[in-house]
N, C-alpha and C positions, 0 to 999 in steps of 0.2 A: 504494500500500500504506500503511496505517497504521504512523503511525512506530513504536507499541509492538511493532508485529510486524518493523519492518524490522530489528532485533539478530537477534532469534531468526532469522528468513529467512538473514541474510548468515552465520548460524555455522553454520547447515545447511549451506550451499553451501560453506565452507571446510573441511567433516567430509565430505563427502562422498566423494572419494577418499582417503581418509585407511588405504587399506590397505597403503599403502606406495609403493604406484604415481604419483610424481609427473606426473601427465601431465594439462597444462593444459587438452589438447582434451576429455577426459572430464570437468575442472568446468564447462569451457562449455557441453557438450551436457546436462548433470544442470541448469543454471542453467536452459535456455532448457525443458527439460522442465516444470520447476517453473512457471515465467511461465507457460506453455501451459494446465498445470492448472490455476492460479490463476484464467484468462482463461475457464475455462468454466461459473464461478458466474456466474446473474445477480445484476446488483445490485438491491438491495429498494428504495432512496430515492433521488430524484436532488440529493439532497443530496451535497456534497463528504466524498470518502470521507476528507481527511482530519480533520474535523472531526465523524466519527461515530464516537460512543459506544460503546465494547463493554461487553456484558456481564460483570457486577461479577463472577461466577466465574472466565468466561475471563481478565478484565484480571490478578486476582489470580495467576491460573495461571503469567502470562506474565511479571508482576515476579516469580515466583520465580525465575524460567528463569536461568542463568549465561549473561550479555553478554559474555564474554572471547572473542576470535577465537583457536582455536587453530593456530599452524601445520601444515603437513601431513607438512615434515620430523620435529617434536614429537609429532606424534600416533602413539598404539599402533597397532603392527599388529595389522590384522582378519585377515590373510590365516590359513590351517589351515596347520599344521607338514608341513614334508615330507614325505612319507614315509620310515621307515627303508630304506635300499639292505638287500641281501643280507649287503654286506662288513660293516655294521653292526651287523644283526642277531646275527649271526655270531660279531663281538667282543663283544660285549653279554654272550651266551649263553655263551659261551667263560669270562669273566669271573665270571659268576655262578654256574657249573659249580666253579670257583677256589674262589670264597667258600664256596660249600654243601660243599665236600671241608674247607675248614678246618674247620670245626663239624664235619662228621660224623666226619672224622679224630681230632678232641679227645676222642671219644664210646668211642674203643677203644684210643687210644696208649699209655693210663696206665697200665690194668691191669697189663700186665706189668712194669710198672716198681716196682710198688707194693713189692716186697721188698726191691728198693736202699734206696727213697724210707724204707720201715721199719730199715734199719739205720743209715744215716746221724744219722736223727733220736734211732733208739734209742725207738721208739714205735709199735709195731704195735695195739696196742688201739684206736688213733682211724684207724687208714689207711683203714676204709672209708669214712670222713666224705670225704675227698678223690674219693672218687665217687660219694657221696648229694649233696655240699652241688651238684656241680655239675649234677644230675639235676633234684633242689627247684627252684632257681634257675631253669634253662633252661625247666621243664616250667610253672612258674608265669607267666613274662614272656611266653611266646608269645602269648597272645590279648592283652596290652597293647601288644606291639608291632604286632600286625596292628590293630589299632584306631589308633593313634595315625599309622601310614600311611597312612588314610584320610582325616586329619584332617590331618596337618602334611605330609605326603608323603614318597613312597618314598624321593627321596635322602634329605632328613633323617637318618631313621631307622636307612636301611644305614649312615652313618657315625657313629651315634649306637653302631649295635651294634659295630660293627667298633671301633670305640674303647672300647669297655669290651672288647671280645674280646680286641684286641691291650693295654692296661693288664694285665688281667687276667694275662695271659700272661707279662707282664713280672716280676708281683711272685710269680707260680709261680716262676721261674727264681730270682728270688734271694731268697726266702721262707730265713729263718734258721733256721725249727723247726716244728712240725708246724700249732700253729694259723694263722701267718702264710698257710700252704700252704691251709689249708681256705679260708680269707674269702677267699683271691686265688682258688681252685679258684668261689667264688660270685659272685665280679664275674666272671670267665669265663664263670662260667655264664648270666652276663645278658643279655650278647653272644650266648654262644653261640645262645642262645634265642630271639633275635630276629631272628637271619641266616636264618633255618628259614623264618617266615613270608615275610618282605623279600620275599626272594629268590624264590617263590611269583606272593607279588603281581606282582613288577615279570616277572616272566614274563608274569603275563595281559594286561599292558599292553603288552606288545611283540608276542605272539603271539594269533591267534584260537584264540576255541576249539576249530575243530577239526584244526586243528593242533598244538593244545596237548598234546594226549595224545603226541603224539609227542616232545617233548622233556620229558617228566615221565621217559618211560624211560631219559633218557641220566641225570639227576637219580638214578634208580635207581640206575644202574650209578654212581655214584659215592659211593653208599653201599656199594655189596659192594665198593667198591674201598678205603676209609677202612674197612670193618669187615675185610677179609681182610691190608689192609698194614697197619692199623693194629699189630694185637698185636705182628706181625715186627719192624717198626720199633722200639716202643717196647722191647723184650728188646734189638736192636743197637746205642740210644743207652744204655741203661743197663748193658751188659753192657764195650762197647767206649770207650762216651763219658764220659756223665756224664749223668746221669738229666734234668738241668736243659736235655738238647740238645730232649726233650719238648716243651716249652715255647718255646723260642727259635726251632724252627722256625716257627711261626707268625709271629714277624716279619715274613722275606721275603715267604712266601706272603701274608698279610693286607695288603701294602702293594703288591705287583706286582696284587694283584685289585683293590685300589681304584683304581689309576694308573692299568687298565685301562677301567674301570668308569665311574667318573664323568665321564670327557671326554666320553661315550656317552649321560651319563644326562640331559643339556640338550633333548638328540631326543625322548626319551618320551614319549608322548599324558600328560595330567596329568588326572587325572580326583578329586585329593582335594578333600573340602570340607573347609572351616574351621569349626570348630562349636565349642561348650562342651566339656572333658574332664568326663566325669562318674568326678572319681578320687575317689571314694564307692565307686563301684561296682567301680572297679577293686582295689582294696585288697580288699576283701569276698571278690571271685575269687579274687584270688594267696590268700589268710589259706587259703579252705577248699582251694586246691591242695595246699599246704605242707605242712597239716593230714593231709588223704588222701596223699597223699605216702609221709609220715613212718610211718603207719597200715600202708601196704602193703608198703613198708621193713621196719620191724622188726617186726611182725605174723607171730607162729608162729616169729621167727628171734630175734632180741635178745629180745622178750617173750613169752609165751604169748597166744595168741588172747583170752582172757577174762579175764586179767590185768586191773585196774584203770584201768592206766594207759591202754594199747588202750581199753577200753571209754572212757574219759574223751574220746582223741584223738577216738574214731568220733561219741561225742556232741556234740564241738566241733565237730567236719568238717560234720555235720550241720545242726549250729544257723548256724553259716555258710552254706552254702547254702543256709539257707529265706532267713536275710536279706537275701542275693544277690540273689533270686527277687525276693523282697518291692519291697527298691528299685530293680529294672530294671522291673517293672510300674507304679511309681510316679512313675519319673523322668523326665523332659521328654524326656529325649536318654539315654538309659543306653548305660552302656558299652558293653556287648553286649546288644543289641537279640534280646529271645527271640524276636519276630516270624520272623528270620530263621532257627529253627532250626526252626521250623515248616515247613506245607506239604507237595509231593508229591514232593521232592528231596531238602534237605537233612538228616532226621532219617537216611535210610534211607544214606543218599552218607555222613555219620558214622560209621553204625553197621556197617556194610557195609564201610569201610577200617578200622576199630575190629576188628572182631573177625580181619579177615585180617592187619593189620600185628598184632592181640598174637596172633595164633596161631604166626606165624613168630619175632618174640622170645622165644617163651616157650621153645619148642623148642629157638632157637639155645644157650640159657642153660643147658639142664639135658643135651640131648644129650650134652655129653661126657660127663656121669655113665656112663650109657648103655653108652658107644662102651669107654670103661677096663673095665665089672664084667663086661661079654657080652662082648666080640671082644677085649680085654686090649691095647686100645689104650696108647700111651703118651700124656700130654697133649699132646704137640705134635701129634702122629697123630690123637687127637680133636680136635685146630683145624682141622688139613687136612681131615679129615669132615666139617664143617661147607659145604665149597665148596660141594658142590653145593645146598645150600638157597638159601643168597645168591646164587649165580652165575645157576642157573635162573630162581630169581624176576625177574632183570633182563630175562631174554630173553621172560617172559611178559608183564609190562611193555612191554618195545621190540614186540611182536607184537601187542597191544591197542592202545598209542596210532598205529602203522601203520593199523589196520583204523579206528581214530575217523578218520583222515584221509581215509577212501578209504567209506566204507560210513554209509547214510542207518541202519540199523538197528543201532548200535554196541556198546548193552550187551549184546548176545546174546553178545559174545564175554566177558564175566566172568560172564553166566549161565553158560556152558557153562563155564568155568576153574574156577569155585569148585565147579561140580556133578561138576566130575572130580576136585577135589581132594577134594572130601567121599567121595569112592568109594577113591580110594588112602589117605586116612585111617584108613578101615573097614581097609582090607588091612592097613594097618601094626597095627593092631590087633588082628585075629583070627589073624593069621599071625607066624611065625618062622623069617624070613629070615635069609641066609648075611649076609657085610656088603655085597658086591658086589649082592644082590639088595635088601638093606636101601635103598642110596643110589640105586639106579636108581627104585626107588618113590619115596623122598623127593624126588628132583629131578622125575621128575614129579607128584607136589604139587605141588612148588615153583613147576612152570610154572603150572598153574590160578590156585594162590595169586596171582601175580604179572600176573594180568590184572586184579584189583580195583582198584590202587595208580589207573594214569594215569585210569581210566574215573570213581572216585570222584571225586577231585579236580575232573579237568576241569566234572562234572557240579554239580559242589557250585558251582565259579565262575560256571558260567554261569548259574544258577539267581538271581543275585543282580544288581543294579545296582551300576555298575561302581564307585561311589562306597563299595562295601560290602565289594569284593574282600578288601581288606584286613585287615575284621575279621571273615567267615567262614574264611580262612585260617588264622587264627593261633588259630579256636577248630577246627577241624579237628585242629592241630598238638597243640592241649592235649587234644582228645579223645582223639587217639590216643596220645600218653603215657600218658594215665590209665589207657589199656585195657591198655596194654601191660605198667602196672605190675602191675593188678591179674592179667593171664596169667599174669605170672611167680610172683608169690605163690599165686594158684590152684593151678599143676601142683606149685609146691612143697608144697605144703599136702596133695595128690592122694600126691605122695610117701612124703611124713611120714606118712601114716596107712596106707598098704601097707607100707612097709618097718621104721617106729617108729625109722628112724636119720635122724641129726642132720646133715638136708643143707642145708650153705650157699645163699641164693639166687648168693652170689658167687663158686659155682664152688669155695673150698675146703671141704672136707670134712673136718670137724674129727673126726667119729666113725668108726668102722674101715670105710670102704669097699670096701676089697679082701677083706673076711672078709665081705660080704655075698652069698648064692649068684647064682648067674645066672640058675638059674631065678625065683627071689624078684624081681631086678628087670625080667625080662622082663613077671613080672605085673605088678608095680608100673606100669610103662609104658605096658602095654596099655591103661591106663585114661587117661593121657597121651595117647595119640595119639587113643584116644577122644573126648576133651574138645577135641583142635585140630579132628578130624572134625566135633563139633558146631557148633564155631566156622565151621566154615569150611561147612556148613550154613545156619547165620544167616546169612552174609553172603551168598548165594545166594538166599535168602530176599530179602535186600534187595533184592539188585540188580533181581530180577523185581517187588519192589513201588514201584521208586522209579520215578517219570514219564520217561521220555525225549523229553526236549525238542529243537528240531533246533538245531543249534552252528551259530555263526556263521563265514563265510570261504569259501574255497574248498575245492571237492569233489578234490585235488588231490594229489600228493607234496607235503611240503611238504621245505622247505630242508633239504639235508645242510649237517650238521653242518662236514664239510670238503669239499674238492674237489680 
């Protein structure tokens, strides 16, 4: 062999088991393979081969090559990561079930607390800022977080959010006076906002997709479980405690989920790349979030719809999002890549969990109106009403992602859930039910509505490269904020021009509510349930136009949860 060749040769031979597998008999038999090949070129000259000439390309190829022999102890492993055990999975998902109840729990604890929180401070005029600033906040960071998990990776990130979550949390509890209380209510919010996505992604990295539907339902259910003990809780620390036990609970929780979490998160398949942050583009996002936000917030409620200022916000919201546009079509690597919102899945997987997740917040929101001025509920009696929307839609959820695990033809079960719910829609709307008939309709709604949730999701993930999970997630997460915000100012807005009285989006009703007739808001509503009917319409609409692609994994039960 030629001596230029003989380094390169002997560092091949010493990388060659370098998977971890010290075993000398396997570099013998790779060595004596190599001779073998080497020996079945003939030679061109019978000139000594070590005195022949290589070609000035090749020669130069070969002095660049690295001469250092590396040990086989020192060398990275080649080998593929284990696989996750059962018991693993299990804690994993256990874990991130934790994480995803603290943020959704933060989303409903406050409210009832907000009258303590207002007499303490002696400041009721700003107390809805303590659940706008954390709405803004969380609804703007989601698609930065899920982008930035593609890029730095999912642990990073969870402990990035989980640390401004639990910070956040800390300067709520001991927040001196009302603004202290807002900016900590907004660095919560950052966390908050970022656990949503995570938590998402590193699901798809643990689970195939078509197993994945089945544990987006339990994910459900731990929303109606953070939205129905939420309120309860928050009325028991403020009422029995001290309104600051709100916030200190997060502590425990947020530090037993990490404890849990991260010893697990070393096993994960890794699938980010390292790339450029394009925070141009990301900035541009949050600004026209924040913007539309703020628009659908106090629009028709703090301002009048055509007020100045509205029109000013809608024009800036605006002009930010062409900018948006402008330089994500212009930039090497943009933030969020529109490419991906393209195609025969994801517009329709957005618009499709878009209109079914705001059709069930819009509801949740104004229902109790409803439930006090027709059946002469008391407030706590309109909360309990509310069960069966949240509860059902979990079991429609757990019943969809079941069927993705088990059935090659999977969306046909949110075609037929959204086409049932758009039919009990129509009914709550042309009819006037007892209350017992009211909520047995409603919950089956609820069930249709709730087969959308796991089917969009899963579909929208698989639709993409695994390097992308992350930052179609977390613009999922902001699409359907946005949808949800604008549901709730829609049916309010539907309100206000039926009844001409002054109804809070937040539930208080500062104009004479009980002097309004029953009949008057029956009509009013009808046009309410109408407009979730339409909604949930569209999303039917969708589900039938978006592609169904076949999900990866097995045709199979997949993992209970416990055993």
């Amino acid at each position: 062999m030629h001596p230029c060749a003989q380094a390169p040769a002997r560092r091949r031979i010493c990388r060659v088991n370098s998977s971890g597998q010290n075993d000398s008999v396997a570099v013998l038999r790779r060595a004596a393979n190599i001779k073998r090949e080497m020996n079945k070129y003939e030679r061109r000259s019978r000139a000594p081969a070590d005195i022949k000439t290589l070609p000035d390309d090749i020669a130069a190829e070969i002095a660049g090559m690295p001469t250092e022999v590396i040990e086989l102890s020192d060398a990275p492993s080649l080998a593929p990561r284990a696989p996750l055990t059962p018991g693993e999975v299990r804690t994993i998902l256990m874990s991130l079930l934790l994480t995803m109840f603290l943020a959704a729990l933060d989303q409903t604890i406050v409210a009832t607390a907000l009258p303590t929180i207002g007499r303490q401070f002696q400041d009721v005029s700003n107390l809805s800022w303590v659940i706008t600033a954390y709405l803004l906040a969380s609804t703007a960071v989601a698609p930065v977080f899920g982008t930035l998990s593609d890029i730095y990776g999912r642990r990073v990130m969870i402990i990035a959010a989980m640390g401004l979550f639990i910070a956040g949390s800390v300067l709520c509890a001991l927040a001196p006076n009302i603004t202290v209380l807002i900016l900590a209510r907004g660095l919560q919010g950052l966390g908050g906002g970022g656990i949503m996505p995570v938590v998402q992604t590193v699901i798809s990295d643990v689970v195939s997709p078509r197993e994945r539907g089945q544990y987006q339902a339990y994910f459900s259910g731990v929303w109606m479980a953070a939205g129905i003990g939420g309120p309860v809780l928050g009325g028991v620390f403020a009422e029995h405690l001290h309104w600051s036990m709100i916030f200190w609970i997060n502590l425990p929780i947020g530090l037993i989920s990490l404890a849990t979490l991260l010893p697990k998160m070393g096993k994960i398949p890794v699938f980010h790349r390292r790339r450029k942050v394009d925070w141009l583009g990301g900035v541009l996002l949050m600004a026209s979030a924040v913007v539309i936000m703020l628009v659908l917030t106090w629009g028709g409620n703090r301002y009048l719809w055509l007020s100045p200022i509205i029109m000013a916000m809608i024009g800036a919201s605006v002009a930010l999002a062409f900018a948006f546009v402008w330089h994500a079509r212009n930039a090497d690597e943009p933030f969020l890549p529109l490419s991906l919102m393209g195609g025969t899945v994801a517009p329709y997987a957005l618009a499709g969990g878009g209109c079914a997740f705001g059709a069930m917040l819009g509801l949740t929101v104004h229902l109790p109106l409803y439930y006090e001025v027709v059946y002469h509920l008391s407030a706590s009696e309109a909360g309990l009403a509310l069960i069966p929307l949240a509860a059902v839609s979990t079991c429609g959820a757990a019943f969809a992602g079941r069927t993705m695990a088990r059935a090659k033809r999977y969306k046909r079960v949110a075609i037929a859930g959204t086409s049932l719910a758009t039919l009990f829609g129509i009914v709550l709307a042309v009819t006037t039910l007892p209350l017992w008939g009211l909520l047995t309709v409603l919950s089956l709604f609820a069930l249709g509505l709730g087969t959308t949730f796991p089917i969009s999701v899963t579909s929208l993930q698989n639709a993409v490269a695994r390097p992308q999970i992350g930052t179609v997630t977390g613009a999922m997460n902001f699409f359907r904020a946005l949808m949800a915000s604008f549901t709730v100012a829609a049916f309010a807005a539907i309100l206000l021009m039926a009844l001409g009285a002054d109804v809070s989006l937040a539930g208080e009703h500062h104009g004479p509510v009980n002097s309004i007739p029953a009949a008057d808001m029956i009509t009013a509503f009808r046009y309410v349930f109408g407009a979730a009917a339409a909604m949930l319409a569209g999303a039917a609409l969708c589900m039938i136009m978006m592609e169904e692609r076949p999900l990866a994994g097995p045709v199979t039960v997949p993992l209970e949860m416990a055993e």
